[in-house]
C-alpha positions as CSV (number, residue, x, y, z in Angstrom):
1,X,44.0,119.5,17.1
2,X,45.7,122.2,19.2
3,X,49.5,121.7,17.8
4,X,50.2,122.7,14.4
5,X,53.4,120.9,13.4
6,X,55.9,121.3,10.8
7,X,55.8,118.2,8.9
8,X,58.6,117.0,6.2
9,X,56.6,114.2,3.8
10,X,58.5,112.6,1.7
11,X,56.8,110.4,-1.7
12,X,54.1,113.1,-1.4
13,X,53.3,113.3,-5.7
14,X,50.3,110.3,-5.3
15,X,49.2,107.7,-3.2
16,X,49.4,107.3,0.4
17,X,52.1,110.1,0.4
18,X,49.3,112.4,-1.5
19,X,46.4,111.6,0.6
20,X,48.9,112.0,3.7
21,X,49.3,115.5,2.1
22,X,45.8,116.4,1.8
23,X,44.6,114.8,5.3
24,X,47.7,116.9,7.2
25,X,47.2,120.1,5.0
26,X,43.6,120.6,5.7
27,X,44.5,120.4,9.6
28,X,46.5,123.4,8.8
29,X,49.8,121.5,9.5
30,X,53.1,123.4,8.2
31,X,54.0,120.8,5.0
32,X,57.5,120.2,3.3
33,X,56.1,118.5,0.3
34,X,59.3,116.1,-1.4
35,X,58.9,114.0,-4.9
36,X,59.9,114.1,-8.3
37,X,56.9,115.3,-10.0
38,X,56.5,118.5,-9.3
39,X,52.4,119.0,-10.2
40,X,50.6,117.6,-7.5
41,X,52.3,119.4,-5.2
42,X,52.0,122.4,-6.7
43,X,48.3,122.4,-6.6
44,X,48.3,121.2,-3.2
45,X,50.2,124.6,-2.5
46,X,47.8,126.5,-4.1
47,X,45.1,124.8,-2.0
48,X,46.7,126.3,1.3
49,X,48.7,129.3,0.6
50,X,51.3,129.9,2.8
51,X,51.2,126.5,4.3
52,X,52.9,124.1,1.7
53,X,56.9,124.3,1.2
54,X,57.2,122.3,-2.3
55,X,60.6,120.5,-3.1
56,X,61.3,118.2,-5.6
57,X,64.3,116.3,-5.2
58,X,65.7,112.8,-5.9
59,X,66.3,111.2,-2.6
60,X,68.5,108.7,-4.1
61,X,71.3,111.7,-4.5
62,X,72.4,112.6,-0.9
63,X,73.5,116.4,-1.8
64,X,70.0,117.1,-3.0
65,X,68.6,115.8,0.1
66,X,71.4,117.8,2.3
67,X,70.0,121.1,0.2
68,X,65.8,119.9,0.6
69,X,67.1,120.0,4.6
70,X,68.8,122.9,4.3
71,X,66.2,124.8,2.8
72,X,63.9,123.5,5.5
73,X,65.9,124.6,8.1
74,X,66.5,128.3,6.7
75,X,62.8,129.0,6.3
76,X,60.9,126.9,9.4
77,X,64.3,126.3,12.0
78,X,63.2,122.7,13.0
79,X,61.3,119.9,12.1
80,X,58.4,118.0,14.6
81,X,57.4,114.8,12.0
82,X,59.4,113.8,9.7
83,X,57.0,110.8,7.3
84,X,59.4,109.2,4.5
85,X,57.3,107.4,2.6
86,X,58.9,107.5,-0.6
87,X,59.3,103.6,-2.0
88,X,59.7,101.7,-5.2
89,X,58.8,98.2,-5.9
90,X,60.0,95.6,-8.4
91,X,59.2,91.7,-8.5
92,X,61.6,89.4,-9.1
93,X,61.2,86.7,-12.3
94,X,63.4,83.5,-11.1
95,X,65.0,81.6,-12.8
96,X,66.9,85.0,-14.4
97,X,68.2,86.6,-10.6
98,X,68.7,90.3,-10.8
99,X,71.4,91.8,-8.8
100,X,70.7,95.3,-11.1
101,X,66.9,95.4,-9.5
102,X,68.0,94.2,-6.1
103,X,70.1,97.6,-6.4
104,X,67.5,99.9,-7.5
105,X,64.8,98.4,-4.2
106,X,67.5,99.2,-2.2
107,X,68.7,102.6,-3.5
108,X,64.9,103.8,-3.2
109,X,64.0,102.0,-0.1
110,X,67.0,102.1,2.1
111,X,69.5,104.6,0.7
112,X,67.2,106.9,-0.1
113,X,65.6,106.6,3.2
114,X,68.9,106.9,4.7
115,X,70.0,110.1,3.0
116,X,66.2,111.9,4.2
117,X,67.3,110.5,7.8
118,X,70.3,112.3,8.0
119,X,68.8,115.3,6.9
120,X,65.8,115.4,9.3
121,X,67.4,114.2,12.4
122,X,69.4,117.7,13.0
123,X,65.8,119.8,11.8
124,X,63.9,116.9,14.7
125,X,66.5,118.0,17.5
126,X,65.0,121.7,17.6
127,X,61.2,120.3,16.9
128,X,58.2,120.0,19.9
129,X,57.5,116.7,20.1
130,X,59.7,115.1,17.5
131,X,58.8,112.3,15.5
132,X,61.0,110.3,12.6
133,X,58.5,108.0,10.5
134,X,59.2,105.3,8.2
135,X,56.7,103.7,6.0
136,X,57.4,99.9,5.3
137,X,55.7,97.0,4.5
138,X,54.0,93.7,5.9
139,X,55.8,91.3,3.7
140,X,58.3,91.7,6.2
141,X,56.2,89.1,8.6
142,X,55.8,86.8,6.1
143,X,59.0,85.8,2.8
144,X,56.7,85.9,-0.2
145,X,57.7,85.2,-4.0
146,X,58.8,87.3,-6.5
147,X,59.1,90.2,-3.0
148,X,63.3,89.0,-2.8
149,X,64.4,92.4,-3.6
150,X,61.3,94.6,-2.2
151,X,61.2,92.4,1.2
152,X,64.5,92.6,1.6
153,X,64.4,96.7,1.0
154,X,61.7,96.6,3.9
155,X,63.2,94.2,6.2
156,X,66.3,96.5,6.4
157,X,64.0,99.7,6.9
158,X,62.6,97.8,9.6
159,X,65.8,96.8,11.8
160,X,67.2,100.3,10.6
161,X,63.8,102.1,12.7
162,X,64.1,98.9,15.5
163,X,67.9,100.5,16.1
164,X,67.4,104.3,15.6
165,X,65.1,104.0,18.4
166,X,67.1,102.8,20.8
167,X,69.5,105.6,20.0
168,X,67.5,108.1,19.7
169,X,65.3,107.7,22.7
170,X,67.9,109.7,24.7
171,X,67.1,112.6,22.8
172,X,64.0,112.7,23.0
173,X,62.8,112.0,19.2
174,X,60.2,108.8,18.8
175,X,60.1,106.7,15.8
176,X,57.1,105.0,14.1
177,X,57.5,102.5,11.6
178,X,54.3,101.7,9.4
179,X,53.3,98.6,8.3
180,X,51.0,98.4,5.7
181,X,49.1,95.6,3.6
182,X,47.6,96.2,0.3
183,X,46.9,99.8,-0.6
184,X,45.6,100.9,-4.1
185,X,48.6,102.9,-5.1
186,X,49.7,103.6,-8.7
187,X,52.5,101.3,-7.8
188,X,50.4,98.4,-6.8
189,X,47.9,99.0,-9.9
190,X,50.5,97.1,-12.1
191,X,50.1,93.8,-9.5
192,X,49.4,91.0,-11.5
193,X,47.9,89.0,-8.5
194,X,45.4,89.1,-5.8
195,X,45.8,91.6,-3.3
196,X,43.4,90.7,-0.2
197,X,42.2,93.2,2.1
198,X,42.8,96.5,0.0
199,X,42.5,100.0,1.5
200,X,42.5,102.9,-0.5
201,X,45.6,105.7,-0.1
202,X,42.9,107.8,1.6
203,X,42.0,105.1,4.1
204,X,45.6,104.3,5.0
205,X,46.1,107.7,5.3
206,X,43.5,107.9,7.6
207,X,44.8,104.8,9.6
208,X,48.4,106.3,10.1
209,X,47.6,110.1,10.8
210,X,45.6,108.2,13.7
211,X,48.6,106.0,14.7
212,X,50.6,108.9,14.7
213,X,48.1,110.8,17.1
214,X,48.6,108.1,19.5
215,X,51.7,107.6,19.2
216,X,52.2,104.3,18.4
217,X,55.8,103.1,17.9
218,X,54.1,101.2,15.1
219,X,51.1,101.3,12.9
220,X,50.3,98.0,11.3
221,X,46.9,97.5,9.2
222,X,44.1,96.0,8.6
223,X,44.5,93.9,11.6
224,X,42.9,90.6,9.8
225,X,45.2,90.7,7.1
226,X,48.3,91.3,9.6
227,X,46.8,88.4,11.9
228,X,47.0,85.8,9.1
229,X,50.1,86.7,8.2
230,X,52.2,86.6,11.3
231,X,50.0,83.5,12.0
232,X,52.0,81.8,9.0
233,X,55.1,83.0,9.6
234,X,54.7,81.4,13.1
235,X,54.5,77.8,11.4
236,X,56.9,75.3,10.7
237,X,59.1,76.5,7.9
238,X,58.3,73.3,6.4
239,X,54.8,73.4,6.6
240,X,54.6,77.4,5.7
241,X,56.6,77.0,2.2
242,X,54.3,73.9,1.2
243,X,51.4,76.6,1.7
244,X,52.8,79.0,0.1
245,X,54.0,77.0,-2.8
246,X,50.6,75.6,-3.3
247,X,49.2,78.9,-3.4
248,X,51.1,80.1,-6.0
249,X,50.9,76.7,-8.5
250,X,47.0,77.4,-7.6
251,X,47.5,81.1,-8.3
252,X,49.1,80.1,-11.6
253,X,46.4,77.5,-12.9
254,X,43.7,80.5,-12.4
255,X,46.1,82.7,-14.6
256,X,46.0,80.0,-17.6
257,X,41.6,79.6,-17.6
């Protein structure tokens, strides 16, 4: 690879975001690294001296995110990617509804996302080639249980990225959304059901840095896994909740052996 880009990654402490980190780093890309733990980046940095910009910040407060942008600006001038991968997860437990954990999805998820957005979209208007990434999720082709409050989070992510490139594409800056299935994350490690189709971080990794190579406008894998679900939300509503429900008594009847 010829370009070396300046590259804000967001969610960047484990996981995807990490092995994003390494796989970008060690094609000497320029990396603002943002999370709340502060040690993995760290020792990315000392990895590839002079290369890694580490900033911890909580990207659910807006002025912290204003000063991570700032402080990109004043040391690089511009942005060319900017990946916000940052994301939190919580399942629902019906019959108690939770408006409190609806909140927290969407503060992480949307808010937060929102707040990195403003910030890089000023740093992507003086970048070569400038890209703004989101990374989502496939339950949004498919309502699952328990996902109310995550699916929700990454449905609005999704029409947020469907708009900002329509707006946007006057300007010159692309967006990629990524759609991922079942990665082993520290945050899916607590799942308490089967996840099908696994990748590891560093395959998915592997899967968007290519997506984003190409340029795709968005990077959904592994193609099986995405097949089957879009084929089931293509069914009868009727006929896809009787499914669906019948996978989860099934699901629960394993859980009780």
């Amino acid at each position: 690879m010829n370009l070396q880009r300046r590259i804000w990654l967001t969610g960047a402490s484990s996981g995807i975001g990490l092995a994003l980190a390494e796989l970008l780093a060690a094609e000497g890309h320029r990396l603002a690294l943002t999370a709340r733990r502060r040690d993995p980046l760290l020792a990315l940095a000392s990895r590839y001296p002079g290369q890694v910009l580490v900033i911890t910040a909580d990207l659910t407060d807006r002025h912290a995110v204003q000063e991570a942008g700032e402080r990109i600006e004043a040391i690089w001038g511009g942005l060319d990617w900017a990946i916000l991968n940052a994301g939190a997860c919580e399942y629902m437990e019906l019959p108690a509804f939770s408006a409190s954990l609806v909140e927290r999805v969407m503060q992480v998820n949307v808010l937060a996302t929102a707040n990195c957005i403003e910030a890089a979209l000023p740093l992507l208007r003086h970048g070569e080639q400038p890209r703004l990434v989101a990374v989502g999720s496939s339950v949004t082709y498919l309502p699952l249980p328990r996902a109310e409050a995550y699916g929700a989070s990454k449905a609005a992510l999704r029409y947020l990225m469907q708009s900002l490139e329509l707006d946007l594409a006057d300007e010159g800056i692309a967006t990629t959304l990524v759609s991922p299935g079942f990665v082993e994350t520290p945050m899916t490690a607590s799942n308490d059901f089967p996840m099908p189709m696994q990748l590891t971080s560093k395959k998915a990794a592997q899967r968007i840095l290519i997506g984003l190579e190409r340029g795709q406008r968005e990077i959904r894998f592994p193609g099986r896994f995405i097949f089957v679900l879009r084929l089931l939300a293509a069914l009868p509503d009727w006929l896809r909740v009787a499914l669906t429900r019948r996978r989860r008594e099934a699901a629960r009847q394993q859980e009780t052996l």
